[in-house]
ZAGU-629888 format. One record per residue (C-alpha): x, y, z; residue in one letter. Coordinates in Angstrom, 3 decimals, always signed. Each point is the difference from the previous one (the first is absolute). Layout:
! residues N
x	y	z	torvo
X	Y	Z	a
...
//
This chain:
! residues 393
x	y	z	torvo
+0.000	+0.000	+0.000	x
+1.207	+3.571	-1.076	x
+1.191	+2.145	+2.786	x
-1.532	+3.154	-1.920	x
-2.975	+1.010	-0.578	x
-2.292	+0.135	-2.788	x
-1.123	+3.445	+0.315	x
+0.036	+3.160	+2.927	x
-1.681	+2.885	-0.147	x
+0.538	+2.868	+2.594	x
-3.028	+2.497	+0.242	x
+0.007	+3.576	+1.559	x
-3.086	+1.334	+1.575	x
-0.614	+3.413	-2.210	x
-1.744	+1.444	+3.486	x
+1.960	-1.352	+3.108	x
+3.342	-0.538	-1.720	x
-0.094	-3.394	+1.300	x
+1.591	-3.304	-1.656	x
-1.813	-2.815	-1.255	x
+1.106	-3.284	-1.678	x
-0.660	-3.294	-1.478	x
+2.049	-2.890	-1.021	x
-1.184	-2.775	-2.520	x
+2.885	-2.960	+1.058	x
-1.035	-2.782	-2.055	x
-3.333	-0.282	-2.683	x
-2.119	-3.894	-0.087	x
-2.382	+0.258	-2.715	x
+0.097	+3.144	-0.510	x
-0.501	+1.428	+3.544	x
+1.211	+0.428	+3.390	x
-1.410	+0.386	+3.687	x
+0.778	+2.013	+2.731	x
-1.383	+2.458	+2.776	x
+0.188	+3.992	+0.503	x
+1.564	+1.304	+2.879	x
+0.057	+3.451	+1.543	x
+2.450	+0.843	+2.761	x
+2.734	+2.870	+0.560	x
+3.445	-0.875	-1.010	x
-1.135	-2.476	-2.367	x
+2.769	-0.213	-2.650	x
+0.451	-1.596	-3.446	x
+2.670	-2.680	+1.815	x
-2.704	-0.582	+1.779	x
-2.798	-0.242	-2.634	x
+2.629	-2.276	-2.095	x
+0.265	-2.820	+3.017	x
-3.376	-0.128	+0.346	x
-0.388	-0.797	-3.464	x
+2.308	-2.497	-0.156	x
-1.715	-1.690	+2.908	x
-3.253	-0.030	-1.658	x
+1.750	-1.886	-2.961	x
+1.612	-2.592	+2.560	x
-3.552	-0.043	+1.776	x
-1.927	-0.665	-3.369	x
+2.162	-2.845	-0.960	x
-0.054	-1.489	+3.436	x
-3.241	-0.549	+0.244	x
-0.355	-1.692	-3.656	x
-2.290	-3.230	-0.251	x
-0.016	-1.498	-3.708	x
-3.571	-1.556	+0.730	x
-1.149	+2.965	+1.044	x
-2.043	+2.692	-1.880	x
+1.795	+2.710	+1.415	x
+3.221	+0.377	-1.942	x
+2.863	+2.326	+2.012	x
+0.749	+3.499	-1.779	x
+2.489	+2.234	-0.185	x
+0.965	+2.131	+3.046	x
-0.655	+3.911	+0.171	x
-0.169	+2.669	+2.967	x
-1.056	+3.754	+0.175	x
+1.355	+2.456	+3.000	x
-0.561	+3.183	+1.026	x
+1.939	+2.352	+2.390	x
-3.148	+1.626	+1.559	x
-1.339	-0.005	+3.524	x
-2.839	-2.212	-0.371	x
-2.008	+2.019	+3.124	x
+0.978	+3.665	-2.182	x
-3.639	+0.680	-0.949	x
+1.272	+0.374	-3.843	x
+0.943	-3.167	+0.075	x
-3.584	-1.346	-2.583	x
+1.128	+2.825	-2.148	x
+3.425	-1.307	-0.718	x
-0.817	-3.075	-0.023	x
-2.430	+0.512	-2.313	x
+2.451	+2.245	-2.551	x
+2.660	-3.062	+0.789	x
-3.015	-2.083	-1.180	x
-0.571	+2.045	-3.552	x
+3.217	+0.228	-0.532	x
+0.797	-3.482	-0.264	x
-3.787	-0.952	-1.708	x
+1.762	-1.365	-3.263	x
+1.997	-2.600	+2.299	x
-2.960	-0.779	+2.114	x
-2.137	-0.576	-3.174	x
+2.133	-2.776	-1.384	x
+3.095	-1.398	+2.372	x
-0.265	+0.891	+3.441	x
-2.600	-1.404	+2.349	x
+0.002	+1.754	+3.367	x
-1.608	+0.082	+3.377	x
+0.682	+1.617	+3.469	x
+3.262	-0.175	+2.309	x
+1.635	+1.710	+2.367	x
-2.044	+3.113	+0.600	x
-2.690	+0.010	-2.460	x
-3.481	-2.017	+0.301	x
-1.499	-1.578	-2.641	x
-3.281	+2.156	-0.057	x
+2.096	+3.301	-0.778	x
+2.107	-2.204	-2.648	x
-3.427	-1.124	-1.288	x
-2.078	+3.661	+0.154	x
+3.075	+1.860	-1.977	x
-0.174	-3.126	-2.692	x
-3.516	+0.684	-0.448	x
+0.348	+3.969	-0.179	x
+2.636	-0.328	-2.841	x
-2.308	-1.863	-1.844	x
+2.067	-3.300	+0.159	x
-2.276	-3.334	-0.047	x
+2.345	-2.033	+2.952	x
+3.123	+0.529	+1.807	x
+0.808	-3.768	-1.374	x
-1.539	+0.650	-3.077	x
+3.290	-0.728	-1.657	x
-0.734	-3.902	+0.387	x
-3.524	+0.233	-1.570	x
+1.210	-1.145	-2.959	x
+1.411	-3.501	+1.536	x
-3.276	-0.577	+1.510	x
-2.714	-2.777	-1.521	x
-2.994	+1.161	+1.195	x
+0.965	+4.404	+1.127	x
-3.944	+0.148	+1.179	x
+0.235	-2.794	+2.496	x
+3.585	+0.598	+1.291	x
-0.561	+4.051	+0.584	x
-3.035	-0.987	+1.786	x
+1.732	-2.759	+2.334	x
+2.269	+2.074	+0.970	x
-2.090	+2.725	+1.029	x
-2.216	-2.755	+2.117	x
+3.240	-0.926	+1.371	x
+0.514	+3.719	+0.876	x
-3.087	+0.670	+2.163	x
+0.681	-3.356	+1.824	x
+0.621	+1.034	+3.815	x
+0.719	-2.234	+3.173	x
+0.063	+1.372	+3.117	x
-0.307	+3.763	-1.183	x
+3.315	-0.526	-2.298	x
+0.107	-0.252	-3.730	x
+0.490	-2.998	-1.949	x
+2.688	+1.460	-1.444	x
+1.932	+1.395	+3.048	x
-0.374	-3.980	+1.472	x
+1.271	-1.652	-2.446	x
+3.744	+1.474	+0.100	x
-0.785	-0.178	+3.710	x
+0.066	-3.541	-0.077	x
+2.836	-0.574	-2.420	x
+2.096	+1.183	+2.704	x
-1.495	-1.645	+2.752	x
+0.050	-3.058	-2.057	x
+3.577	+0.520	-0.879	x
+1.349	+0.569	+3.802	x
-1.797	-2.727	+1.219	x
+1.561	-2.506	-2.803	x
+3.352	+1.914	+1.313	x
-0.570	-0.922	+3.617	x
-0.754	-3.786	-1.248	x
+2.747	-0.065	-2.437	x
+2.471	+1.048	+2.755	x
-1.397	-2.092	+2.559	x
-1.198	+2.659	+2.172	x
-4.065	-0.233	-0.401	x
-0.414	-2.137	+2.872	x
+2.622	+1.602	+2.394	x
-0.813	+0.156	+3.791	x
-3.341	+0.775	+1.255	x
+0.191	+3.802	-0.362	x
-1.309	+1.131	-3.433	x
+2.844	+1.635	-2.455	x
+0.285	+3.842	+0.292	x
-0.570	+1.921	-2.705	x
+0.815	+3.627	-1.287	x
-1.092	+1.951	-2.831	x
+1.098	+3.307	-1.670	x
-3.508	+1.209	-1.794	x
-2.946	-0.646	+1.493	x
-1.891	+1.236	-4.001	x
-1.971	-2.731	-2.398	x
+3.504	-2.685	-0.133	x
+0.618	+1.227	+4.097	x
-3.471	-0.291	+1.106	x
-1.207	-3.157	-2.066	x
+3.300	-2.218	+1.417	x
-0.301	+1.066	+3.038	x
-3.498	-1.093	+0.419	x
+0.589	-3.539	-1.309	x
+3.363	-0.982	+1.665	x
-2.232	+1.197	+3.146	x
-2.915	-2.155	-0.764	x
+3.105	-3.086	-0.538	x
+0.815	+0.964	+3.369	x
+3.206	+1.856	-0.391	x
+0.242	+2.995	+2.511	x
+0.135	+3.193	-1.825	x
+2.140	+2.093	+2.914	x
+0.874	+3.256	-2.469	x
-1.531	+1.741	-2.772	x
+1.422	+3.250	-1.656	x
-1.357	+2.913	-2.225	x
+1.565	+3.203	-0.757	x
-0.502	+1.588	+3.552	x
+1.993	-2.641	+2.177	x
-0.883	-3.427	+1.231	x
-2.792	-1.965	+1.916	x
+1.326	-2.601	+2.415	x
-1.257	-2.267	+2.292	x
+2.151	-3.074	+1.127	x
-3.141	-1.883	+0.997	x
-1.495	+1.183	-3.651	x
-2.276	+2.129	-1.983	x
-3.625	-0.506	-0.707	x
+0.601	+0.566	-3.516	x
-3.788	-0.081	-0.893	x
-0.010	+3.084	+2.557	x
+3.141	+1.960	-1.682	x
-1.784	-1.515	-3.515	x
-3.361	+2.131	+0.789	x
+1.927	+3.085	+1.369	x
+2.837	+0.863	-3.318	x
-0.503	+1.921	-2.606	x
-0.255	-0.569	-4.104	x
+4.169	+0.136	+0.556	x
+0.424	-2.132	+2.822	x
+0.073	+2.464	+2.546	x
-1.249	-1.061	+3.579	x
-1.842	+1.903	+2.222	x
+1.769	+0.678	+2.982	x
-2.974	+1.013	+1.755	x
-1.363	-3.504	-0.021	x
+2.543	-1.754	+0.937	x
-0.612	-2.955	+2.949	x
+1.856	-0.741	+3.240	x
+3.465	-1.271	-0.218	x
+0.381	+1.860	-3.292	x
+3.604	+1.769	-0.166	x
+0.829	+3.361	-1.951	x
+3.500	-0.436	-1.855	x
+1.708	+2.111	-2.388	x
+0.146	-1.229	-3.662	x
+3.119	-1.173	+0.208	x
-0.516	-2.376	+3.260	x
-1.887	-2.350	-2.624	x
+3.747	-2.020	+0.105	x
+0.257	+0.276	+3.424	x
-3.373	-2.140	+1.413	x
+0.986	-4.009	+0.352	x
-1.389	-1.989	-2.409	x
+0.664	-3.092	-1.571	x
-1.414	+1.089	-3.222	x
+0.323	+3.863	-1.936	x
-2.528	+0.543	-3.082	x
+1.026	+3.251	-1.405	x
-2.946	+1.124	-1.567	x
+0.059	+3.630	-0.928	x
+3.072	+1.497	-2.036	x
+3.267	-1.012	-1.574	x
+3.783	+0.094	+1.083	x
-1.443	+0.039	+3.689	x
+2.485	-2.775	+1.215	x
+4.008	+1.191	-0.749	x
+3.413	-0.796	+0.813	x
-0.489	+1.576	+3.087	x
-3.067	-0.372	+1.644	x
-0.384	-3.345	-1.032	x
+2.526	-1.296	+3.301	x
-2.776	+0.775	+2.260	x
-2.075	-2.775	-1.313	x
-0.571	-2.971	+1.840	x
-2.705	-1.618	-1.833	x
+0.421	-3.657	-1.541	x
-2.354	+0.890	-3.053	x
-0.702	+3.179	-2.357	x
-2.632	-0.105	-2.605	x
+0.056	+2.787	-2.454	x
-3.315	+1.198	-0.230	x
+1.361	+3.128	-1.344	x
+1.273	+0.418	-3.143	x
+4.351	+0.525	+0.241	x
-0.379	+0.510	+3.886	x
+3.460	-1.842	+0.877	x
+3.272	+1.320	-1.952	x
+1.891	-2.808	-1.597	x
+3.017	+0.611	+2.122	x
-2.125	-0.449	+3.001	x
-1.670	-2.903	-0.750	x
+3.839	-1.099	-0.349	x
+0.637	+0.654	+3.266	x
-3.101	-1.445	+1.484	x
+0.018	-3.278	-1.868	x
+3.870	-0.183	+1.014	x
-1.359	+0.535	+3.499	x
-3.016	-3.239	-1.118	x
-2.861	+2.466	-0.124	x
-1.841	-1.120	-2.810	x
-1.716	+2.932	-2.382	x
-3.195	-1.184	-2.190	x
+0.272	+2.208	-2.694	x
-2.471	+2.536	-1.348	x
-0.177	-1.701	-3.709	x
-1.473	-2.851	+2.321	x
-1.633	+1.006	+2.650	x
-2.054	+2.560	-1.197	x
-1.309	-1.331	-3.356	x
-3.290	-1.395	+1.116	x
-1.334	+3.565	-0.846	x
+1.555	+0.079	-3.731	x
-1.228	-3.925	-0.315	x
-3.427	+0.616	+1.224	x
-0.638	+2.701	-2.347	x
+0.562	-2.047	-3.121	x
-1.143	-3.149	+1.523	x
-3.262	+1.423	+0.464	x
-0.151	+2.285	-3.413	x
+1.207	-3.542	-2.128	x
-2.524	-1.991	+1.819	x
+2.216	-2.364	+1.751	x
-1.667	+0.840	+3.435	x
-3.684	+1.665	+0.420	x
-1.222	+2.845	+1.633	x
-0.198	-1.813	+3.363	x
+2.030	+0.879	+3.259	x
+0.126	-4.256	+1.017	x
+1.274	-0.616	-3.567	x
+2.649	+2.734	+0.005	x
+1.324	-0.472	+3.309	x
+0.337	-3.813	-0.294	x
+1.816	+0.836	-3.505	x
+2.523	+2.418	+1.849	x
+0.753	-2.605	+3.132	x
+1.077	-2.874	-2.940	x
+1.623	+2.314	-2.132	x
+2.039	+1.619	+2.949	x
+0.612	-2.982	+1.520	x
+1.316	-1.762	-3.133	x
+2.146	+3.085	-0.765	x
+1.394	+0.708	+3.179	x
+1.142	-3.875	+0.735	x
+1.612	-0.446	-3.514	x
+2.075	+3.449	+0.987	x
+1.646	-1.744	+2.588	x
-0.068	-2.793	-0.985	x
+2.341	+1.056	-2.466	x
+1.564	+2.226	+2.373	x
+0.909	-3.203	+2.303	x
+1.295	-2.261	-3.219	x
+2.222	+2.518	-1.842	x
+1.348	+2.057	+3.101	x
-1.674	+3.758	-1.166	x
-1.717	+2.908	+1.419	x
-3.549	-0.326	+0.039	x
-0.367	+2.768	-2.711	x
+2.650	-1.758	-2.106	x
-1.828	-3.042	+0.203	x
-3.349	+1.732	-1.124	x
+1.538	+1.829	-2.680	x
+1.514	-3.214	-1.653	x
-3.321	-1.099	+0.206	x
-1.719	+2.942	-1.809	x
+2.705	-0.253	-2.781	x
-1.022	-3.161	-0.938	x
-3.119	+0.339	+0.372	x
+0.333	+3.097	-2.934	x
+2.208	-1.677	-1.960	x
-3.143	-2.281	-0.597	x
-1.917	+2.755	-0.492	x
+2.125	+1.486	-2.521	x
+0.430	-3.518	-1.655	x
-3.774	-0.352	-0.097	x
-1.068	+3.606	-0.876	x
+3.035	+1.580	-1.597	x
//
């Protein structure tokens, strides 16, 4: 696989001044998937790794029997405060300005910072028919699909969207399959501690399933400090009392709760750390204060690579974000290509096997050919798109 991409375009906001980008890494038939972010300081380096990880995360998850068939990988960024209350409007310019790519190659959804009902409203103001109307063409039956997926879309459980769940329980999926792989799920009588950095839709979804498996969620984060409480959180509580960002409420917080500053999230013992919330949050530096046995990516690039050197020389295993994150992505085109309905039983029992499955032949891997977690999933994905390229050219 090409180290360079196949196309970048960099964007400047005619009113703010502010930078925007996206990155097509790889075309499959034509088109390529990935989400838009908003967040200060987001960068074109940035923007670039992201887009290679969609590639690696497309190719992952490829199943020749199914009907789903990986594309290419693609991500948009902008360097905006997402709270800034012109955020819409440059995301909507961002959004007309890159119309022609949207119309034919890149299919794209929310990430960091951005919901999918403002991504959705500014599609439909610019006159544009879907923001993955780029893969209409590769569909059998357009009617159907566009119609599944919006079923799929007003599915809710437990006052959370279908949608928001499903990456949710990727992760969940994928750090309990850690646990077992390492021989760690049935460990004393005390449930496994866990800590994440995000508490928005990937945050708040994982953190309400590894609860409901049982695993004590002692720390949460957002972008005002940290939530702590060694004996845990009633995440359904913080869950009803955030914000559309992930923000908790710290006027409804319970007993036991602790106020930390943001950067305690490193500091609270736990056996397991799911960053959840932005990238290149785990360096060189900070990463000797943790003690955890497991990290699953639930961001996307949240652990440098020299870091997760260091901590796998130090055998802390890292799940990486092209793995554990990728229900989301999968769901999506599962659901739009018909290979799951627009039922919540279906979807989750489609995410636990697929996670599981994943997750074990990482290190599995891993364990036979002495790598990094991450090296073992990205020798994976390559051959996994070398089929793809062998089938579909």
């Amino acid at each position: 696989m090409t180290d360079t991409a196949l196309l970048e375009v960099a964007w400047t906001d005619p009113v703010t001044g502010c930078r925007g980008y996206l990155v097509i890494d790889r075309l499959v038939r034509g088109v390529a998937s990935g989400g838009l972010r908003m967040r200060r300081g987001c960068s074109l380096f940035e923007v670039r790794g992201l887009a290679r990880g969609m590639t690696l995360k497309e190719g992952l998850n490829y199943d020749p029997d199914g009907r789903y068939i990986p594309l290419g990988g693609a991500k948009g960024g902008i360097d905006f405060d997402p709270y800034d209350e012109r955020a819409r409007d440059v995301v909507a310019r961002y959004l007309h300005a890159m119309r022609p790519l949207i119309e034919q190659y890149w299919t794209m959804g929310e990430d960091l910072g951005l919901r999918q009902d403002v991504i959705d409203g500014v599609i439909a103001e610019i006159g544009l028919l879907s923001p993955v109307q780029a893969i209409y063409p590769l569909l059998e039956d357009r009617e159907a699909a566009t119609a599944r997926l919006a079923d799929a879309f007003r599915i809710e459980v437990g006052g959370l969207g279908l949608d928001e769940l499903v990456g949710g329980l990727g992760v969940a999926q994928a750090t309990l399959t850690g646990l077992e792989m390492l021989g760690l799920d049935n460990e004393g009588n005390r449930p496994h501690r866990v800590v994440l950095q995000g508490f928005g839709a990937m945050g708040g979804a994982t953190a309400r399933f590894l609860a409901d498996a049982g695993l004590r969620v002692v720390g949460v984060s957002d972008v005002r400090g940290v939530v702590a409480n060694p004996d845990g959180l009633d995440v359904e509580h913080l869950l009803r009392h955030r914000d559309r960002f992930g923000g908790i409420d710290r006027d409804n917080l319970k007993p036991g709760d602790e106020l930390l500053p943001p950067e305690a999230w490193l500091d609270v013992p736990a056996e397991v750390l799911v960053p959840a919330a932005i990238s290149y949050c785990v360096d060189a530096d900070n990463q000797a204060k943790i003690g955890a046995k497991l990290i699953v990516e639930a961001a996307n690039l949240p652990v440098t690579p020299d870091a997760e050197e260091l901590l796998d020389a130090r055998g802390i295993r890292v799940v990486p974000d092209f793995v554990a994150n990728s229900a989301t992505n999968s769901w999506w085109w599962w659901t739009l290509f018909g290979d799951v309905g627009a039922d919540a039983e279906e979807a989750f029992g489609k995410v636990r096997a697929r996670m599981r499955t994943l997750v074990t032949s990482v290190f599995e891997v891993a364990t036979l050919d002495g790598l990094s977690l991450r090296a073992a999933a990205l020798q994976l994905s390559e051959k996994n798109l070398e089929a793809i390229h062998a089938r579909f050219g």
